[in-house]
C-alpha positions in Angstrom: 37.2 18.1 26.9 34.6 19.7 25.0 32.3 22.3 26.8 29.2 21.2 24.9 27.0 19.3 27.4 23.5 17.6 26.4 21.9 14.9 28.2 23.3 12.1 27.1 21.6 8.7 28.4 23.5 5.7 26.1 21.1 2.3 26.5 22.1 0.7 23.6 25.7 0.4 23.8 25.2 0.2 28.1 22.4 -3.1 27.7 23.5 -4.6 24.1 27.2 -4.3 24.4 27.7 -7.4 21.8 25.7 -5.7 19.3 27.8 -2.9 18.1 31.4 -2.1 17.5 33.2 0.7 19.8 34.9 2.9 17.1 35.9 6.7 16.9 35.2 8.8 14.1 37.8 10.1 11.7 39.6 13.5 11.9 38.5 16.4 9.8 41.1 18.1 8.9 39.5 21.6 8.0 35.8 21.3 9.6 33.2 23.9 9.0 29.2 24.1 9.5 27.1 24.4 6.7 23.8 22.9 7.6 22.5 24.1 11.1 18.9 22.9 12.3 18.6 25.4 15.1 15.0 24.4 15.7 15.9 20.9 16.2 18.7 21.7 18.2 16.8 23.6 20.8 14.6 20.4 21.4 17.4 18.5 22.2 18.9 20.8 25.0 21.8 22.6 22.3 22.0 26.4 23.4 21.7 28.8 20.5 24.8 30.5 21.5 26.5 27.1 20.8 26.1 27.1 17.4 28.9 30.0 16.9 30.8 28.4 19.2 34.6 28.4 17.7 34.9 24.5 18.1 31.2 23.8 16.9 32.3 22.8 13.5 34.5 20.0 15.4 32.0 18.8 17.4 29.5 17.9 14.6 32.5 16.4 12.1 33.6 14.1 15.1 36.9 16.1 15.4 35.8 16.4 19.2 33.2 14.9 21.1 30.4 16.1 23.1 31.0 14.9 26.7 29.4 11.6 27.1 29.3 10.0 23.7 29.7 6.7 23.5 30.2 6.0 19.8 29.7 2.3 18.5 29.8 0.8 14.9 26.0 -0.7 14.6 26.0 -4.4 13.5 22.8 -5.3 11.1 22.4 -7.4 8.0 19.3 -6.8 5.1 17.7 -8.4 2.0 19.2 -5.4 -0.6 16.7 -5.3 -3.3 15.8 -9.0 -2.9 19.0 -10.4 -2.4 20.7 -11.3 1.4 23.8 -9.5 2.7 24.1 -11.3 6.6 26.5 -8.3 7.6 26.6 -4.7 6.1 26.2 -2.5 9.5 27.2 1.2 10.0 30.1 1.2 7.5 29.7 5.1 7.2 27.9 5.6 10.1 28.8 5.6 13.6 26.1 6.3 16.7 27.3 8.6 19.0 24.8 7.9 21.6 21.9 9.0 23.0 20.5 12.2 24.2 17.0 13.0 26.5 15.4 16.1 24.5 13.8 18.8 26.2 10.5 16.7 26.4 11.9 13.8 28.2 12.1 12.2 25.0 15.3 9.8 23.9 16.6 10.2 21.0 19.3 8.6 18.9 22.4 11.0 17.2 24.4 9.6 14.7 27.2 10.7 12.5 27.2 10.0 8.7 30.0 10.1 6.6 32.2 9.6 9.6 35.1 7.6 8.0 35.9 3.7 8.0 34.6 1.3 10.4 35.0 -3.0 10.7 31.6 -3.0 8.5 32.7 -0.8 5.6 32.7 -3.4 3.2 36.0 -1.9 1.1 34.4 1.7 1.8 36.0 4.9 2.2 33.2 5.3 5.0 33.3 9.0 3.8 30.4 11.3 2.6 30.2 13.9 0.1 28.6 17.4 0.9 25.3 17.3 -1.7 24.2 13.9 -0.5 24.6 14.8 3.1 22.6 18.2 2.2 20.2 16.2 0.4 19.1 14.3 4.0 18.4 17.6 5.3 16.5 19.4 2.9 14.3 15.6 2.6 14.4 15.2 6.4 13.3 18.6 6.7 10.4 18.4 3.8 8.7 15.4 5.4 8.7 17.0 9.2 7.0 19.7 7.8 4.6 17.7 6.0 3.6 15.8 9.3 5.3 12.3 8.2 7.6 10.2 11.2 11.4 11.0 10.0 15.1 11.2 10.9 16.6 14.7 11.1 19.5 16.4 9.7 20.9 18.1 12.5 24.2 19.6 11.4 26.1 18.7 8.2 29.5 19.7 8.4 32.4 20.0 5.2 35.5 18.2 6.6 38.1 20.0 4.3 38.9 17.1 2.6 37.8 15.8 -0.8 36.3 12.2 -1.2 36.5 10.5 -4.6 33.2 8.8 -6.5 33.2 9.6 -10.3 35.2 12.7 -9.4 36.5 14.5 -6.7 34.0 15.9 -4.5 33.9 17.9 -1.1 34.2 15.6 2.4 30.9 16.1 4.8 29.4 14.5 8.0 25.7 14.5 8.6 24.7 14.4 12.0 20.8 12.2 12.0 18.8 12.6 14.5 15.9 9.6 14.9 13.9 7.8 17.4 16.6 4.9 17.1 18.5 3.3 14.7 16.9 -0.2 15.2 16.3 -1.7 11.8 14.7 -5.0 10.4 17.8 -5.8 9.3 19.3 -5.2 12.9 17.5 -8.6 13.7 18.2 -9.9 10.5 21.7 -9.6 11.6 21.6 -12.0 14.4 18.6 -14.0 13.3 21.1 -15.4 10.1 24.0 -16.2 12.8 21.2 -18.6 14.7 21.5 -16.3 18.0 18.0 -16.4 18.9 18.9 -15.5 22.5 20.4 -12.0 21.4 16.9 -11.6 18.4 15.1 -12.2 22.2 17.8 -9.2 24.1 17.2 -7.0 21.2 13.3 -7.3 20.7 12.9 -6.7 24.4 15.0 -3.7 24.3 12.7 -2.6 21.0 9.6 -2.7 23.1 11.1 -1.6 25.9 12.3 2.0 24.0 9.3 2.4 21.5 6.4 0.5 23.0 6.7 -0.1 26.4 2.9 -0.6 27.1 3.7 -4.3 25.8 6.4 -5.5 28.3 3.7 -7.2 30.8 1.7 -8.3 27.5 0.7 -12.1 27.0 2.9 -13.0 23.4 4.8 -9.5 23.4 7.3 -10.7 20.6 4.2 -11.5 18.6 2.5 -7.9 19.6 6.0 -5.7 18.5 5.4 -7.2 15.0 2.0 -6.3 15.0 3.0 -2.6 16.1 6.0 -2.4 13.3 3.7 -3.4 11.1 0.7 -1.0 12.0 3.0 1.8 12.2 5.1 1.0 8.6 1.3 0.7 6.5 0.8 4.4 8.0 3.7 5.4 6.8 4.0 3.9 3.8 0.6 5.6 3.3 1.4 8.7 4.1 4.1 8.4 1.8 2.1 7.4 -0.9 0.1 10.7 -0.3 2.5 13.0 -1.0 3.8 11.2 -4.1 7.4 10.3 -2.2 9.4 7.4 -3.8 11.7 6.4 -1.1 13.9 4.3 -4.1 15.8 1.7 -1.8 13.6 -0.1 0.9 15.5 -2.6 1.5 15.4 -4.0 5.2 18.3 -2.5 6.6 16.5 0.7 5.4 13.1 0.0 7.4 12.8 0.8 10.8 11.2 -0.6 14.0 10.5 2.8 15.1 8.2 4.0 11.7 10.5 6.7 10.6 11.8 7.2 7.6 15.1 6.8 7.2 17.5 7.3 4.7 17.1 9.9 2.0 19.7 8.7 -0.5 18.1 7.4 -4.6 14.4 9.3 -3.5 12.7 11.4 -5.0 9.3 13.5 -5.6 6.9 12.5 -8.4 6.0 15.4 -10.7 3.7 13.7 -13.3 1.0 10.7 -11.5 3.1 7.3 -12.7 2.0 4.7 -10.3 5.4 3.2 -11.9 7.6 6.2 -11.0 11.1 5.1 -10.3 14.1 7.4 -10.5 16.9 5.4 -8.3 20.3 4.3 -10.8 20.1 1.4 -9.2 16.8 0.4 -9.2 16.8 -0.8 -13.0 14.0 -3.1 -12.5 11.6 -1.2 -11.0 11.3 -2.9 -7.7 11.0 0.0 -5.3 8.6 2.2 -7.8 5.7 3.9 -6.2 3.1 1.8 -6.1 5.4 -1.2 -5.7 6.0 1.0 -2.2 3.3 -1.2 -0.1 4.1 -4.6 -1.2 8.0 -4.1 -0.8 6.5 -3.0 3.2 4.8 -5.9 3.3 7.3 -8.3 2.0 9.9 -6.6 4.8 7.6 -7.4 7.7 7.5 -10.7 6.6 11.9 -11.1 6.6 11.4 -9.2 10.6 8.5 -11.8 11.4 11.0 -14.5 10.5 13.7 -13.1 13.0 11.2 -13.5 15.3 9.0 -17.0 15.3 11.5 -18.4 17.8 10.1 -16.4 20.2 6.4 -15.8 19.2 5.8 -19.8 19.8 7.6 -23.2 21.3 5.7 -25.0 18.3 7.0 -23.6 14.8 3.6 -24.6 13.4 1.9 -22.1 15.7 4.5 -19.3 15.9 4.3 -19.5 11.9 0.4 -18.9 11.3 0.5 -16.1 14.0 3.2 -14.4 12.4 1.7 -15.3 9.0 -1.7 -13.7 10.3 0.1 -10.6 11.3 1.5 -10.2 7.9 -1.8 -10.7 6.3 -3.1 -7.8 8.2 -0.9 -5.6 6.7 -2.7 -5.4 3.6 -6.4 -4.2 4.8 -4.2 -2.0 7.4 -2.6 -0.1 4.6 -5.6 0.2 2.6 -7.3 1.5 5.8 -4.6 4.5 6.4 -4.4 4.9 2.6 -8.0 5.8 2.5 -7.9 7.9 4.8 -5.2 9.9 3.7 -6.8 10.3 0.4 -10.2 10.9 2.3 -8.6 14.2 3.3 -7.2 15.0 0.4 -10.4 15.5 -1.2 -12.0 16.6 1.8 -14.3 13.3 2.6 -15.6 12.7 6.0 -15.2 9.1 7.0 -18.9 7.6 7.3 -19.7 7.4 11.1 -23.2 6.5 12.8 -23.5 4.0 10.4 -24.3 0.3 10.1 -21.3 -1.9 8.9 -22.8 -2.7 5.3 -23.0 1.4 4.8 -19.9 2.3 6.1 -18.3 -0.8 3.6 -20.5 0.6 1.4 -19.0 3.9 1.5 -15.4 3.0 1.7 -16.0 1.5 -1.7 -17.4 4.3 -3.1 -15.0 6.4 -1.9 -11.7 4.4 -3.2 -13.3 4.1 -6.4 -13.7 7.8 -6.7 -9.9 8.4 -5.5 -8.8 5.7 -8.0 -10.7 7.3 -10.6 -8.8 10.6 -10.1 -5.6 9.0 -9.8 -6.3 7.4 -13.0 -7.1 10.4 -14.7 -3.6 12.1 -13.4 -1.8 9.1 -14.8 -3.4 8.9 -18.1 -3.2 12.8 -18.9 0.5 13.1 -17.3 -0.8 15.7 -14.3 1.6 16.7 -11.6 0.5 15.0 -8.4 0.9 17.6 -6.0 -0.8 20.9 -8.1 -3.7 17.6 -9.3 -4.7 17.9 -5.5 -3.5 21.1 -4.5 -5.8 23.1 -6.9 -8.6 21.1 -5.7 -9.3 23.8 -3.4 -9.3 26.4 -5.9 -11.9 24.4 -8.2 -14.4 24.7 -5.6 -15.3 27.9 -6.9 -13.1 28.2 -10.3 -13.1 25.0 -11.8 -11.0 26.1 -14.6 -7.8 26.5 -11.9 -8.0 22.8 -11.9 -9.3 22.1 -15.1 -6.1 23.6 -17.2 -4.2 21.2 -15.8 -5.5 18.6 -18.4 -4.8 18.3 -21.8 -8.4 16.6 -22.1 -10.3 18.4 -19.6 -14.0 16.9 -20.5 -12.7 13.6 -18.0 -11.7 15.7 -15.7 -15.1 17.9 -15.4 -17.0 14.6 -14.9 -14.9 13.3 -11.9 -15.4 17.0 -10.7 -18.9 17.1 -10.7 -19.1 13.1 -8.5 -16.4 14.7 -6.1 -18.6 17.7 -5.6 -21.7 15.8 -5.3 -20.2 13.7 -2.8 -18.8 17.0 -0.7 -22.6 18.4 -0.8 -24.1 17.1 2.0 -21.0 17.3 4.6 -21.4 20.4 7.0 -19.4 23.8 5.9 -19.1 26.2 3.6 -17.3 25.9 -0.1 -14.2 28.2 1.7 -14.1 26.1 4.9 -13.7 22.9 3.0 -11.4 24.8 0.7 -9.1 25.8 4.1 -9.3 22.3 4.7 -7.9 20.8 1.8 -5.2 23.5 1.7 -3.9 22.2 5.2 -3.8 19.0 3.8 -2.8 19.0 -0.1 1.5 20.9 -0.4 1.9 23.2 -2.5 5.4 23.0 -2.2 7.2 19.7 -2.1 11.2 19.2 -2.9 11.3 19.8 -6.8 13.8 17.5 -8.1 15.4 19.5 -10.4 15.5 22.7 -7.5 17.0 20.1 -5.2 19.6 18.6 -8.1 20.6 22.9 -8.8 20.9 23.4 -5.0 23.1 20.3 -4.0 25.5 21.4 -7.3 25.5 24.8 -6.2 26.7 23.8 -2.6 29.3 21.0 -4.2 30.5 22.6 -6.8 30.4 26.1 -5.8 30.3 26.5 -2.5 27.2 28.5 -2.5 24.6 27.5 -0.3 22.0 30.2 -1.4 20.2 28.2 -3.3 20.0 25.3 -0.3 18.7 27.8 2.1 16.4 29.5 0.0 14.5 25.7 -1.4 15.3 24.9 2.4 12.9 27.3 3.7 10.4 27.0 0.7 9.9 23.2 1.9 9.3 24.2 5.3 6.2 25.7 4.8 4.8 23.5 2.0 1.1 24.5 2.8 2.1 28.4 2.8 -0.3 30.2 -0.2 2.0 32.8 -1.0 4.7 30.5 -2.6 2.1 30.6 -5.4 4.4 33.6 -7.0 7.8 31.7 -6.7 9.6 28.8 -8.6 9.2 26.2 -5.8 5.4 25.5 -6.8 5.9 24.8 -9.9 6.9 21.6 -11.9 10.1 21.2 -13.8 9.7 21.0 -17.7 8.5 17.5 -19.0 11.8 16.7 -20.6 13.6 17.6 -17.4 11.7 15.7 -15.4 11.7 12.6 -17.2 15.7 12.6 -17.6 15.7 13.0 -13.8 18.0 9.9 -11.9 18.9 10.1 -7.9 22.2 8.0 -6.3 22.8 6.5 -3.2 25.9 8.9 -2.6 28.2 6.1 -1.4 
């Protein structure tokens, strides 16, 4: 029995035992840590002194189990860039249960990489150690910049090599997230015609992520309205940071609003609204700006799961949903702008009448578009075109050098300031501000590309742990000096192609 006790609390396999396969990981032969997230660890009740425990490497490959796992194969189905698959489920994945953090919270932990399982599709069901390494330095990256996202809690090297194009160390991720629940986890039972179990489930989504709604008139109706409100947040905040998530399919979209897997993403360097960098996405579906559509488009595949329930008449549960889905689009917008309100460092109008405030709005996206448009046509890194902001308060030429053209750009600088003028503060409090706000560091593609070969085909996890810190403290001014603020070279970064890792 292992002596590593946490809080474990298992709902989903306890009050949806048809929904999930019971299944036990496979046997690493030669486990050993190489990703620890300490932090995250304490929250969930996992003593430091655990960590160098001699049988933590088996706990975290599945070797041995924590007392009071329950692991179970998850069943769920998804459109995979536009095309229906009615069963894929965890074929790598298996959840080993759930555990009540330190703040009363529940939270799902799942292995990765964990071996075969009845949905593994031909699969291996195995993981390689730079993909799993690749979740936790993204995972990691977009905590720290304040967006909802799984975890990397441990990834563990199982001794044993796994073969893709060539042979390639073994690894388990263990994810942390607020559940597993998925679009396509409704998807799944929706295509069979088991409306009663799309009913079991939905109640059990409300009842873990939005409670508040279980004595609600129309709750079915409400939980799509609350997935959807959450996923144009995210999506937005996304959007903000220049993230390309590369394979939002609806297995991949969650009921909870996190972000969940971090396989064919990526960071844009250079403003392309058409940025793409997934192998497999040859046709440009998942590209940046193609991010809120896709959202939008996904909602509506979880709003069919659900019309059985949302009304007796198909007629009316169909325009509710539909008017749902057509709120998603002003709901974005709304969380886009203000994302991109603080990146400049625009007050939202308030005190105003309704004309004015519209009136603003308008005024405002126009001037965001405007920059963006000017980062796209003169090819300027997204994160240093908003970052430096803060320095071209008071030396415009910081900002200015990044364009090739820079008579554009000191136009648009002199409506932005004019528009900051008559807000309350100083030039160096607004300048604090947009600091908080605009990264300085982000995951550089080709620092997280030398990293993961470093760790896979060296064993040298230096270079992980060093970028792993850096994107900890993306806001930090003194990474000004070091490599991880800076872009890679053009031809670098326009070769650059991410992979699923399966």
């Amino acid at each position: 029995m292992s002596p590593l006790t946490l809080r474990f609390d298992n709902s989903f396999a306890r009050d949806l035992p048809d929904f999930a396969v019971p299944w036990q990981p496979a046997q690493a032969p030669e486990p050993s840590l190489v990703f620890v997230n300490r932090a995250l660890g304490g929250e969930l009740g996992i003593p430091e002194a655990s960590w160098q425990h001699p049988d933590a490497a088996a706990w975290w490959s599945g070797r041995v189990l924590p007392e009071g796992a329950q692991p179970v194969a998850q069943a769920y189905a998804g459109h995979q860039f536009g095309g229906f698959s009615p069963q894929l489920g965890d074929g790598r994945a298996l959840l080993i249960g759930e555990v009540i953090n330190t703040l009363g919270q529940r939270r799902d932990l799942a292995f990765k990489g964990s071996g075969r399982t009845p949905f593994s599709r031909g699969g291996d069901g195995k993981a390689a150690v730079g993909p799993m390494l690749r979740e936790a330095v993204m995972g990691e990256a977009m905590h720290a910049l304040g967006i909802p996202t799984t975890r990397a809690l441990a990834v563990a090297a199982t001794g044993e090599s796994i073969f893709r194009e060539q042979a390639l160390p073994g690894a388990v991720l263990t994810r942390v997230a607020s559940s597993h629940l998925r679009v396509g986890t409704f998807q799944y039972f929706a295509a069979r015609n088991e409306h009663e179990r799309v009913r079991q489930l939905a109640d059990y989504a409300i009842a873990r992520h939005d409670p508040d709604l279980l004595q609600a008139d129309n709750h079915y109706l409400k939980l799509l309205q609350r997935v959807s409100d959450r996923q144009a947040r995210l999506i937005a905040q996304w959007m903000g940071v220049g993230f390309i998530h590369g394979v939002m399919n609806t297995d991949n979209m969650t009921i909870s609003g996190e972000t969940i897997d971090y396989g064919p993403c990526a960071f844009m360097e250079a403003f392309d609204p058409r940025a793409t960098f997934s192998s497999i996405d040859r046709q440009g579906r998942y590209a940046y700006g193609n991010q809120p559509g896709i959202a939008r488009w996904n909602l509506a595949r979880l709003a069919e799961t659900l019309l059985p329930h949302i009304h007796s008449d198909s007629d009316q549960a169909v325009q509710q949903a539909t008017d749902v889905i057509e709120r998603f689009a002003p709901a974005f917008q709304a969380a886009w702008l203000s994302t991109f309100r603080a990146k400049l460092g625009l007050a939202a109008p308030t005190g105003e009448t309704a004309d004015n405030a519209a009136s603003t709005d308008a005024a405002d996206t126009a001037l965001i578009e405007a920059l963006l448009a000017l980062l796209h046509t003169q090819t300027v890194d997204f994160t240093l075109g908003f970052r430096r902001l803060a320095d071209a308060l008071e030396r415009p030429a910081a900002w200015l050098d990044l364009f090739a053209e820079p008579e554009a750009a000191k136009a648009w600088l002199g409506q932005w300031r004019a528009r900051l003028s008559p807000q309350p503060g100083d030039t160096s409090a607004t300048a604090a501000r947009l600091r908080q706000v605009n990264p300085l560091v982000i995951p550089r593609n080709h620092l997280v590309e030398e990293a993961l070969e470093a760790a896979s085909q060296d064993a040298r996890l230096e270079p992980f742990e060093t970028l792993l810190a850096a994107v900890r403290h993306p806001f930090a001014d003194n990474a000004e000096d070091g490599p991880f603020a800076d872009p890679a070279p053009r031809d670098v970064a326009e070769r650059h192609r991410t992979f699923c890792g399966t």
